[in-house]
C-alpha positions as CSV (number, residue, x, y, z in Angstrom):
1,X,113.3,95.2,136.8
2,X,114.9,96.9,139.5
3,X,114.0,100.5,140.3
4,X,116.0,103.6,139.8
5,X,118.4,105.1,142.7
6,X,119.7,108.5,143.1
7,X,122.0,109.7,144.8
8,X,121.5,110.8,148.4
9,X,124.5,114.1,147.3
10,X,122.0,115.0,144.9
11,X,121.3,118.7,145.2
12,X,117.3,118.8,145.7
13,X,115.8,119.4,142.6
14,X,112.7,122.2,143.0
15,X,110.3,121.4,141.0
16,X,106.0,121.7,140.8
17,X,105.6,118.6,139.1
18,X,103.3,115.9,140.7
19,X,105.4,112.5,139.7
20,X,103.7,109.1,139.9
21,X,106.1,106.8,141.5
22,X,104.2,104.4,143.8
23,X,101.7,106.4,143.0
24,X,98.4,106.3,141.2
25,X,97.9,107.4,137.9
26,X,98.7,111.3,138.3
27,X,98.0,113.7,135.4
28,X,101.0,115.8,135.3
29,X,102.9,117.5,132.3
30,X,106.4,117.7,131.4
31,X,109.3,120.1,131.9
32,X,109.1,122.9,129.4
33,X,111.4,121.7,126.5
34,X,112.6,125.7,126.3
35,X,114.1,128.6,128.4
36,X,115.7,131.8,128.6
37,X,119.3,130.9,128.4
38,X,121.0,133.4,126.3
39,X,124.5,133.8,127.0
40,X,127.1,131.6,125.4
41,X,128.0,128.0,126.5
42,X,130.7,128.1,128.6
43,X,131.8,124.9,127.8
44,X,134.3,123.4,125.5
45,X,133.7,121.2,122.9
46,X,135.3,118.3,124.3
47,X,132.7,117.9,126.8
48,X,129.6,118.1,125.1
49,X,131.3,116.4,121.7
50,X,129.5,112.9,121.9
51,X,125.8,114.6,122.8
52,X,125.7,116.8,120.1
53,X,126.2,116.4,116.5
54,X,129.4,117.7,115.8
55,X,128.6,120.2,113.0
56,X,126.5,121.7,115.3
57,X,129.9,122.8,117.8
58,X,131.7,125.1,115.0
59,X,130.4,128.0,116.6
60,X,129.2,129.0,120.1
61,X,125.6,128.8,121.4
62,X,123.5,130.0,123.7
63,X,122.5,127.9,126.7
64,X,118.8,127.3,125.4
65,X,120.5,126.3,122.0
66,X,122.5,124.1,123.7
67,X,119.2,122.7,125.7
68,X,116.7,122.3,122.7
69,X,119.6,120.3,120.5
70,X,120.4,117.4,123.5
71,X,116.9,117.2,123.6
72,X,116.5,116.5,120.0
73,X,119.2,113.9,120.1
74,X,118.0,112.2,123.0
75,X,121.5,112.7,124.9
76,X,120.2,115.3,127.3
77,X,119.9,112.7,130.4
78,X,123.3,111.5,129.5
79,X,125.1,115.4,129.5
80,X,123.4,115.6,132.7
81,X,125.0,112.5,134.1
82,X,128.7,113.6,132.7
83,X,127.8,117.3,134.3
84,X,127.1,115.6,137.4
85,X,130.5,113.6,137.2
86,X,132.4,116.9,136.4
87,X,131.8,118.4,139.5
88,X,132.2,121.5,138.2
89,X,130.9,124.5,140.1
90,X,130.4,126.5,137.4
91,X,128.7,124.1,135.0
92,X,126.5,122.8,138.2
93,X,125.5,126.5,138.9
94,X,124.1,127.0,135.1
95,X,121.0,128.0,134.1
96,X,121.1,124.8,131.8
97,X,122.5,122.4,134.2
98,X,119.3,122.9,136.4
99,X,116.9,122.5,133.1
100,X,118.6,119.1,132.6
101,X,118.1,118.5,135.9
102,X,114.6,119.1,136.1
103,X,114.3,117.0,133.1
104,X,116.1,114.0,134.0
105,X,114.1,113.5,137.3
106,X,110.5,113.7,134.7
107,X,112.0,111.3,132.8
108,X,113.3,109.0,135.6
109,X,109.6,109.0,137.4
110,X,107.9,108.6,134.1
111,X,110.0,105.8,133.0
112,X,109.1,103.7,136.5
113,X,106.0,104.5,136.1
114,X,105.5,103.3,132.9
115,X,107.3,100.8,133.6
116,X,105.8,99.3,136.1
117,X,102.2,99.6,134.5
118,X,103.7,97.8,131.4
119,X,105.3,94.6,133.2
120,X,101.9,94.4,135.3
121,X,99.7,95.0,132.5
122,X,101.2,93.1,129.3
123,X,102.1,89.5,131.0
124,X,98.7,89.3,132.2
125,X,97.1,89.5,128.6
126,X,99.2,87.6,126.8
127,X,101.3,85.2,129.0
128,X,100.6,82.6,126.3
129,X,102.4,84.5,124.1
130,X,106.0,84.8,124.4
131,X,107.7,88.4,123.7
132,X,111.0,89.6,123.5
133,X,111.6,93.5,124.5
134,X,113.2,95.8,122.5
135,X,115.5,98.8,122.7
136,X,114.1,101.1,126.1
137,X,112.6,99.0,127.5
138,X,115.3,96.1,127.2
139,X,118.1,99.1,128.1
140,X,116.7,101.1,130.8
141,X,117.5,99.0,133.7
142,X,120.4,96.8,132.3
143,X,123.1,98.4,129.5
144,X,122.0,101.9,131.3
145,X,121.8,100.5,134.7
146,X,119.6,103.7,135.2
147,X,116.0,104.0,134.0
148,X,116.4,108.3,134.4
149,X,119.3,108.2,131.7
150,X,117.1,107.5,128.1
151,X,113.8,108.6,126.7
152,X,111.1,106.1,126.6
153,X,108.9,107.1,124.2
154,X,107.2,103.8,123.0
155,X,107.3,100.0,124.0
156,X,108.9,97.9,121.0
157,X,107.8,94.4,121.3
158,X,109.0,91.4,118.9
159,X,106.8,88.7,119.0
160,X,106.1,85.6,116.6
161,X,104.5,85.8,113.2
162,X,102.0,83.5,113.8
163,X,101.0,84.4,117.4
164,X,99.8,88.4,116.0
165,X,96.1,87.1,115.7
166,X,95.7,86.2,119.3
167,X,98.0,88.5,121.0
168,X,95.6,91.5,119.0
169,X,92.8,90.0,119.8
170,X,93.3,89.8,123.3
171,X,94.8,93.0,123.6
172,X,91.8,94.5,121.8
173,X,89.8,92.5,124.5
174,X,91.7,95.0,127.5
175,X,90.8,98.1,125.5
176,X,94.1,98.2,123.4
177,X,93.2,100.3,120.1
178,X,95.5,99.0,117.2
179,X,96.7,101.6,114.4
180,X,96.2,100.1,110.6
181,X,97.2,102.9,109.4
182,X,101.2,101.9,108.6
183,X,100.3,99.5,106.8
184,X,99.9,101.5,103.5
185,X,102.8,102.9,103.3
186,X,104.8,99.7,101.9
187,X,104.5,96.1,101.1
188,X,104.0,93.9,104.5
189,X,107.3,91.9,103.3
190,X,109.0,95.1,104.5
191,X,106.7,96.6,106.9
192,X,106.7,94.5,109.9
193,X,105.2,96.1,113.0
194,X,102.3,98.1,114.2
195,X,101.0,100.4,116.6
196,X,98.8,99.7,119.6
197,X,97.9,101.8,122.2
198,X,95.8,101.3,125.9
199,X,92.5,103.6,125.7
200,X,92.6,104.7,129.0
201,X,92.8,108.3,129.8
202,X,92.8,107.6,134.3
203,X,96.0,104.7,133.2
204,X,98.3,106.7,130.9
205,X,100.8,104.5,129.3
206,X,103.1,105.0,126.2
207,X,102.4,103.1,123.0
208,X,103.2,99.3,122.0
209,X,104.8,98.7,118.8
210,X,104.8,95.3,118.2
211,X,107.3,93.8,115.5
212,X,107.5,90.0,114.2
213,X,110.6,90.7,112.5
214,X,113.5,93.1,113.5
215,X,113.7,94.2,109.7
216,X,111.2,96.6,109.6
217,X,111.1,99.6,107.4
218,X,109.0,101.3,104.5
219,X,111.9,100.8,102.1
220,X,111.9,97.6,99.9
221,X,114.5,96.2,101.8
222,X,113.2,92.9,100.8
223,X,115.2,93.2,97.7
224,X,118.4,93.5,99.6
225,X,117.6,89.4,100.5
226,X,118.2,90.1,104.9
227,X,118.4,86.5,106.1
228,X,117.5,87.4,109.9
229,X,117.3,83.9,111.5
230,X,114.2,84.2,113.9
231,X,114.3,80.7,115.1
232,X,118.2,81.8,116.5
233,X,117.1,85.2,118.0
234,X,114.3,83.0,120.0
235,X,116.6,79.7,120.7
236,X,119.7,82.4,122.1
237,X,117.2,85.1,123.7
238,X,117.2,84.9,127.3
239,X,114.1,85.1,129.8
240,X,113.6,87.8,132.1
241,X,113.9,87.0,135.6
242,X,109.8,87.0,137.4
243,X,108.4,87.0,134.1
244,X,108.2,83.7,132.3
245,X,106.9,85.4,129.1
246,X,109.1,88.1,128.7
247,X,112.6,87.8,126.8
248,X,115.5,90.1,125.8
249,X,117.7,89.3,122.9
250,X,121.0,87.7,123.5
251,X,123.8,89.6,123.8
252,X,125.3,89.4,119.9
253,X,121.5,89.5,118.8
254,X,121.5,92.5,121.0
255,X,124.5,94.1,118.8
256,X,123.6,93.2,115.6
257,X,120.3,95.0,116.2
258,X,121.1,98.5,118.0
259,X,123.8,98.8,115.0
260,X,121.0,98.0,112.4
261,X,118.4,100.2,114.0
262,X,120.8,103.3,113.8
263,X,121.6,102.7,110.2
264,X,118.1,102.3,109.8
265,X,117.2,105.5,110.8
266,X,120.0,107.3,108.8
267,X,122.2,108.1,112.1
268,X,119.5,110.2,112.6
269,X,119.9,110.5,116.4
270,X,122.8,109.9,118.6
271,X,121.6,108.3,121.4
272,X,120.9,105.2,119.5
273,X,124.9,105.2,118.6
274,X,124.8,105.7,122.8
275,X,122.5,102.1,122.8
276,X,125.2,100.5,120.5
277,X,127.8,101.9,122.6
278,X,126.5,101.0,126.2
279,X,125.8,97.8,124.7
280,X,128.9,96.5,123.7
281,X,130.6,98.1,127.4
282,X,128.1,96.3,129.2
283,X,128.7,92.8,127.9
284,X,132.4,93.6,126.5
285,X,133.7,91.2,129.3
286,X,132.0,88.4,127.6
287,X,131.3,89.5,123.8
288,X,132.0,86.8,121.3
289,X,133.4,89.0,118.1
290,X,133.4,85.8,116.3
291,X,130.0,85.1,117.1
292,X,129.2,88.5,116.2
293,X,131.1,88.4,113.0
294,X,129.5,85.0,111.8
295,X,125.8,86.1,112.9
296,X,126.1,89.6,111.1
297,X,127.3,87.6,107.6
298,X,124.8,84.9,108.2
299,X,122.1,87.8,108.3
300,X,123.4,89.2,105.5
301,X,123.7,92.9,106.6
302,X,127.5,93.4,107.2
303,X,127.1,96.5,105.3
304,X,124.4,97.7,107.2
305,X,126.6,96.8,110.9
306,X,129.5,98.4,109.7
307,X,128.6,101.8,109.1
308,X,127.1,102.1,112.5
309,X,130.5,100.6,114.2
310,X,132.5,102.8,111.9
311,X,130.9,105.8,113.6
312,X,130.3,104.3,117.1
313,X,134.3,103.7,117.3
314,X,134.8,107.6,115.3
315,X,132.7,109.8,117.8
316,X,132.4,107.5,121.1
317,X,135.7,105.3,120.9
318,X,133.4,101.9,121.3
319,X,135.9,99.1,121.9
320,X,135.3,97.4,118.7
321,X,138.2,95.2,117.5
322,X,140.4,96.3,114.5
323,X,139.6,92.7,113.1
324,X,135.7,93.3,113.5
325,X,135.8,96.2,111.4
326,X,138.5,94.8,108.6
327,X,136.0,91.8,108.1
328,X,132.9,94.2,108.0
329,X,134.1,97.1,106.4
330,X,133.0,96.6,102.2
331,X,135.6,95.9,100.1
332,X,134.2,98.4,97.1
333,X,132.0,101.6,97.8
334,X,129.8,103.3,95.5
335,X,130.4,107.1,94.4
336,X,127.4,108.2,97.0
337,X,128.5,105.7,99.5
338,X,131.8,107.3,99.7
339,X,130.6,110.9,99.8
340,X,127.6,109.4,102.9
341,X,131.0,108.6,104.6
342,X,132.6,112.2,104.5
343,X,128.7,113.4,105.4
344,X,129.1,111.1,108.5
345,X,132.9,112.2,109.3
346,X,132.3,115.7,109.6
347,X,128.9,115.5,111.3
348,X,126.8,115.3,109.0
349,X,123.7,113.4,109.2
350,X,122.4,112.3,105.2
351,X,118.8,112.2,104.9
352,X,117.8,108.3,103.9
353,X,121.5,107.6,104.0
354,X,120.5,104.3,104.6
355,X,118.4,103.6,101.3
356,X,122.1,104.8,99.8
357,X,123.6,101.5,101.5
358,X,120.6,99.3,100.5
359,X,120.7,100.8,96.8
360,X,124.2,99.8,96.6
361,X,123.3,96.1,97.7
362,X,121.6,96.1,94.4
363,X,123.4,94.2,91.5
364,X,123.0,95.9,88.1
365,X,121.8,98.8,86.3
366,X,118.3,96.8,86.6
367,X,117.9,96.1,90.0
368,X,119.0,99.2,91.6
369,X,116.1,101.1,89.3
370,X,114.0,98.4,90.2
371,X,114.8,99.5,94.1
372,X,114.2,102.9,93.3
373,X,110.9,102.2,91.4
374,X,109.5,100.3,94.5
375,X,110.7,102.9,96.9
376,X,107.7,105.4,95.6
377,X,105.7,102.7,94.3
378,X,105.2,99.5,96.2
379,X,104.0,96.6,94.2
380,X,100.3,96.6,93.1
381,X,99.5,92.9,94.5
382,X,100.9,94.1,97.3
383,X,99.2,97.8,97.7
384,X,95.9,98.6,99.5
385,X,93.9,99.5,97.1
386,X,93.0,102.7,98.8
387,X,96.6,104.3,99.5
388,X,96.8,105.9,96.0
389,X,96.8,109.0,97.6
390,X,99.9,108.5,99.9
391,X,101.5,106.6,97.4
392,X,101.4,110.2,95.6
393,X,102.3,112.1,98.5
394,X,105.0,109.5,99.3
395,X,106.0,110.3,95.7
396,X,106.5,113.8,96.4
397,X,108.3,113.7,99.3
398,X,110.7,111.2,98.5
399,X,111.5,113.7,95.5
400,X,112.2,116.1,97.8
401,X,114.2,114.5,100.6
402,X,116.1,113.2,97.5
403,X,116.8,116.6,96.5
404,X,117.8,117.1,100.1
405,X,120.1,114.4,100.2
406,X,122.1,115.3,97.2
407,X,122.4,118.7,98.4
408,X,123.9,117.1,102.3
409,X,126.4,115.0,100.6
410,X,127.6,117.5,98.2
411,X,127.7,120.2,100.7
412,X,131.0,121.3,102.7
């Protein structure tokens, strides 16, 4: 992958921080994620609109405000860039400007960095084993064109079903410890990844989570009948150049997936709208909608696309086509459906707003209690026997982010 470039106008950044590019391993610490900034923004809305969540611009804010919530959203490395473009002296010359700055040159060393020690690490462990990469790691270098401008904070992997066994076993081999512990909190039909990390405290390097299907979630989504046609994602991905094991998804697979991983985390975060968004620029030249259209109703989750291109269009102006949407967009919503939409419209952000869409994928009075029911309680075939006690924490706090979800739709 090709390395990150700055520009030689940039203003030199001052900063203590020892950053391991070309480097050996280094021990060094982040930026602090806080400062004294207490005076108001002096800013309009217009500019930081599409990095912070737009409920959050009806009043004004205080620099470190302003700070802590584009961290929070993972947009912080983009408002830099845009600052940057601005060239505005009074922006530049910000107390906050200089924070982002600070931060965005961490994150640009540390994502080389890790990087680098991923791509010579992984291949040589399992080069028998083909692997398509996922989100950051996939975007950093292409569809950002910048490894500085998003967070890596894991590795996501997708590899085949039937190769886990050996690709586990000979990363346990290279002193990767593997995390069981995710795998109580649903049934494996739904819960289709897990957590892997290097146990080497002189080699730091994020976690791995490796996936061997891209619907993965601890909802029963299983009942919603996703047809996600693995043999196509493998036939269409494409190999990465110097690496004859590694893959990235085609560019409709591509699609398809940064709009389903947003909905999947309930719009939680807006820089993966930014993913879907600088995914569909990048490739817009050469986008097939139709192929898009007929790979999103083959896999079954138009409903699950739509929402995510409904709000990608709404708060970044995405090119998507008029067409796109009119062939996506469901022809009947539920009551709380309706009411996630005006949550969305006005910046709102509904806890589990996706279990909303999957609940009204259910047909009849039966099966959406039977969604419900497995939501808290998994079936007992199905269950490790020894998870009783999450299943009754899981209980609890799906009561309570219920709770919490009626109260964000209903609320003004």
């Amino acid at each position: 992958m090709p390395e990150g470039k700055t520009s030689a106008e940039e203003p030199e950044l001052k900063t203590s921080l020892s950053l391991p590019v070309g480097g050996g391993p280094d021990e060094f610490s982040p930026p602090e994620s806080s400062f004294e900034g207490k005076h108001a923004m002096p800013w309009d809305g217009a500019l930081l609109r599409t990095f912070v969540s737009w409920r959050k611009l009806d009043s004004k804010h205080s620099e470190a405000e302003i700070f802590q919530e584009v961290i929070a959203e993972g947009t912080a490395y983009l408002l830099y860039q845009r600052i940057k473009e601005e060239a505005d002296p009074e922006l530049q010359s910000g107390g906050v400007f200089l924070k982002l700055q600070q931060s965005y040159y961490y994150n640009l060393a540390q994502n080389i960095y890790w990087s680098e020690q991923f791509l010579k690490d992984f291949p040589r462990h399992t080069s028998s084993s083909p692997t398509i990469l996922l989100k950051g790691i996939s975007l950093l270098n292409t569809v950002y064109r910048n490894p500085g401008l998003r967070h890596l904070g894991d590795i996501d992997l997708l590899i085949r079903k039937e190769d886990y066994p050996d690709v586990r076993e000979k990363l346990e081999a290279a002193d990767y410890v593997f995390s069981d512990e995710m795998q109580g909190l649903a049934d494996p039909r739904d819960l289709n990844s897990i957590l892997c990390h290097r146990n080497s405290p002189s080699s730091p390097q994020p976690a791995l989570h490796i996936h061997w299907n891209l619907i993965n979630t601890v909802l029963p989504v299983s009942l919603t009948h996703p047809r996600v046609d693995l043999d196509a994602l493998w036939k269409q991905s494409v190999a990465l150049p110097g690496y004859p094991s590694l893959r990235v998804l085609s560019p409709t697979h591509q699609i398809i997936y940064y709009a389903y991983h947003h909905f999947k985390h309930s719009f939680d975060r807006l820089i993966r709208l930014h993913d879907l968004d600088k995914t569909i620029r990048y490739y817009q030249d050469s986008i097939d909608w139709s192929e898009v259209l007929n790979e999103t109703h083959r896999f079954n989750l138009a409903r699950t696309v739509y929402y995510p291109f409904h709000l990608a269009k709404r708060v970044l102006a995405t090119p998507i086509p008029d067409p796109v949407m009119d062939s996506l967009r469901p022809k009947k919503l539920s009551l709380l459906e309706r009411r996630m939409v005006q949550c969305l419209d006005r910046g709102g952000k509904p806890i589990y707003g996706h279990a909303i869409v999957y609940l009204a994928l259910q047909k009849g009075w039966y099966n959406k209690l039977r969604f419900l029911y497995r939501c808290f309680f998994p079936s007992l075939e199905e269950r490790d026997p020894g998870a009783f006690g999450y299943l009754a924490k899981r209980t609890v706090r799906g009561l309570k982010k219920s709770l919490q979800l009626i109260v964000s739709l209903w609320r003004k």
